[in-house]
C-alpha positions as CSV (number, residue, x, y, z in Angstrom):
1,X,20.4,6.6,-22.1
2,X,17.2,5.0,-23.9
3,X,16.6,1.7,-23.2
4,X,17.0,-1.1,-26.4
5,X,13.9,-2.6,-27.4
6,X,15.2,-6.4,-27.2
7,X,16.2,-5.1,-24.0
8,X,15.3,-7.6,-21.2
9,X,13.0,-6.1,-18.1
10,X,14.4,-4.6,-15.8
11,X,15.8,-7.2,-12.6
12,X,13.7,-7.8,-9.6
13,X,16.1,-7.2,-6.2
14,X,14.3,-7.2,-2.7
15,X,16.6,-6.3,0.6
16,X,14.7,-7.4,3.7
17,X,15.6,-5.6,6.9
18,X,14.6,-6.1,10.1
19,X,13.6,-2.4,11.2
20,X,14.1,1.2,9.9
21,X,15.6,2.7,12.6
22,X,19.2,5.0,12.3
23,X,22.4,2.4,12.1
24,X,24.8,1.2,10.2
25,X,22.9,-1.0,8.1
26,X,20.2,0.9,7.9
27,X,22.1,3.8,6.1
28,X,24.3,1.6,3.8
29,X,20.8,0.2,2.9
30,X,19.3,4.0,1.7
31,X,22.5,4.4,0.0
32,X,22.4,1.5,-2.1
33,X,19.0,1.8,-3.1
34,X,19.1,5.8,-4.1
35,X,22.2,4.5,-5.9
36,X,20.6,1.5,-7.7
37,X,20.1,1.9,-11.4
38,X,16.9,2.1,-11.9
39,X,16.4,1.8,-15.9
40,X,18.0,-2.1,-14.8
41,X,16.5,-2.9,-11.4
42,X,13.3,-2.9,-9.7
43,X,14.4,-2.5,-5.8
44,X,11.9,-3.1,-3.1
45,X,12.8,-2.9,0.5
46,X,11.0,-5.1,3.2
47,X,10.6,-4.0,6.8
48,X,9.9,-7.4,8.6
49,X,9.4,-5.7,11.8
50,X,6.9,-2.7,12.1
51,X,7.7,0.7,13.6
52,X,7.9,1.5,17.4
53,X,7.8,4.9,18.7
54,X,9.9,4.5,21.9
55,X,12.6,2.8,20.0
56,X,12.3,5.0,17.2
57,X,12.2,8.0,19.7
58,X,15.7,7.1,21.3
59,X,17.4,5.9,17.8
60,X,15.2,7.7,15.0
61,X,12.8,6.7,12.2
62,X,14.4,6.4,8.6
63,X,11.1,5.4,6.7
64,X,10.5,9.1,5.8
65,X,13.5,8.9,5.2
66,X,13.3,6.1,2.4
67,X,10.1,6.9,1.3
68,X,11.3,11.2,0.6
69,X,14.5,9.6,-1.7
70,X,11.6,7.4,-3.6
71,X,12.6,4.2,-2.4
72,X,9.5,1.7,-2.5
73,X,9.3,0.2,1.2
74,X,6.9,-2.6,2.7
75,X,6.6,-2.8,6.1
76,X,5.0,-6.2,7.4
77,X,4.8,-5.4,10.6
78,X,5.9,-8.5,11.9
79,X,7.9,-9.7,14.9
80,X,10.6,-12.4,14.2
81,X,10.5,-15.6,16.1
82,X,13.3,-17.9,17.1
83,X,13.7,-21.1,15.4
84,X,16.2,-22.3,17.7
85,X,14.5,-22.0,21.2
């Protein structure tokens, strides 16, 4: 399907994650984005937290994973801190 020319750009959507490793939200996340249109949306997943081999050793890495399907990924790298404490 060719895209219109009066046709608006394509929609910006960013899911933001906390970690890559294999779960439930994890894999409803890959599925959604190697499902995403994307003549219509530009999808970008954030990684707030970075990776960690003994975690990922015990419960597995999906960045390859992301990255293989051509899903754009950032990872910050970052560790989240509690607001509420």
């Amino acid at each position: 399907m060719e895209r219109r020319p009066d046709a608006p750009d394509r929609i910006r959507v960013l899911s933001i994650i906390k970690r890559l490793h294999i779960g439930g939200d994890q894999v409803r996340l890959l599925s959604f984005a190697t499902a995403v249109d994307r003549e219509r949306f530009e999808h970008v997943v954030l990684v707030v937290q970075g990776t960690d081999e003994a975690r990922d050793a015990t419960v597995g890495p999906m960045l390859a994973t992301y990255r293989d399907a051509g899903v754009e990924v950032v990872v910050l790298g970052r560790e989240i801190v509690s607001m509420t404490a």
